[in-house]
Phi, psi and omega in degrees: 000132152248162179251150190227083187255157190206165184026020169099046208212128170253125176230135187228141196182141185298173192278002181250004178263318244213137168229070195291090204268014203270335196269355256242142176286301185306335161273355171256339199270262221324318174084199219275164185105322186276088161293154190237128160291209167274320176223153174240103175257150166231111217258338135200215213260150190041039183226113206241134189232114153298118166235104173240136162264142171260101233241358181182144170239173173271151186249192201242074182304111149005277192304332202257033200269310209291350195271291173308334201253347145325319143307294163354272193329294185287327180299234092101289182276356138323297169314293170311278168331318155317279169350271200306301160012285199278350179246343169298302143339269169324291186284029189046021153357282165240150182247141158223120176297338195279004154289101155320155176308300201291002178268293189286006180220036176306142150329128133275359166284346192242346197291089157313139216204129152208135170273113200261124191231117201249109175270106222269134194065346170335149197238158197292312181307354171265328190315266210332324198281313184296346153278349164260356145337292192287288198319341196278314206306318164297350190316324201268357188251336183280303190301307178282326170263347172092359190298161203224150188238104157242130208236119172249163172281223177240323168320313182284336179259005150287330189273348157254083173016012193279340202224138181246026193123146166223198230210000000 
């Protein structure tokens, strides 16, 4: 099993699941500039998930919108920037041993992608504005590749197995 703990969120996953690429040889080699989420999991067979945790967002207030959408933004190019990382990876660009086999030898015809962003105290009634935030932000990237934009508490990714406690 590795452990990732990031944003007072501990996540666990066997070691043929889990890419802490943020952590990553490969993200030090690609070098400075290049956001990361934390983790690339793979969550069931050809179906792959970007995981940033988060310990708090700005909402999207009148007073707050440029704060938000500056959130917005920067997550978002996380993803995205993760996204190629990983797909550079796959097409062997670059080597990291610490990429499961079974990550580099995904279907690409089949391969599915969602970016998952977990906000640890977050209320379930703040999630809907931050997902539909991303999703609009994200369009061109849900169109060409088909990827899907999910936005959760740490409750909600425990209850799909994504957070194994959080502190």
């Amino acid at each position: 099993m590795i452990q990732v703990r990031e944003s007072n969120m501990l996540f666990e996953f066997v070691e043929d699941k889990i890419f802490p690429i943020e952590n990553s040889q490969l993200h030090t080699e690609i070098g400075e500039g290049i956001k990361s989420v934390e983790l690339v999991v793979s969550l069931k067979e050809q179906e792959f998930a970007f995981i940033e945790a988060k310990s708090s967002s700005p909402q999207p207030t009148k007073d707050n919108q440029e704060k938000f959408d500056t959130f917005i933004k920067d997550v978002s190019d996380k993803f995205v920037h993760a996204f190629n990382m990983f797909l550079t990876a796959i097409l062997r660009r670059y080597h990291d041993e610490a990429i499961p086999t079974n990550f580099l030898e995904m279907n690409k015809e089949q391969a599915v992608f969602k970016f998952i962003l977990i906000i640890k105290g977050h209320r379930m009634e703040w999630l809907p504005p931050l997902q539909d935030a991303f999703s609009k932000h994200l369009l061109y990237h849900r169109k060409i590749w088909g990827s899907h934009v999910v936005v959760m508490n740490e409750e909600l990714a425990r209850d799909y197995s994504l957070v194994k406690e959080w502190i």
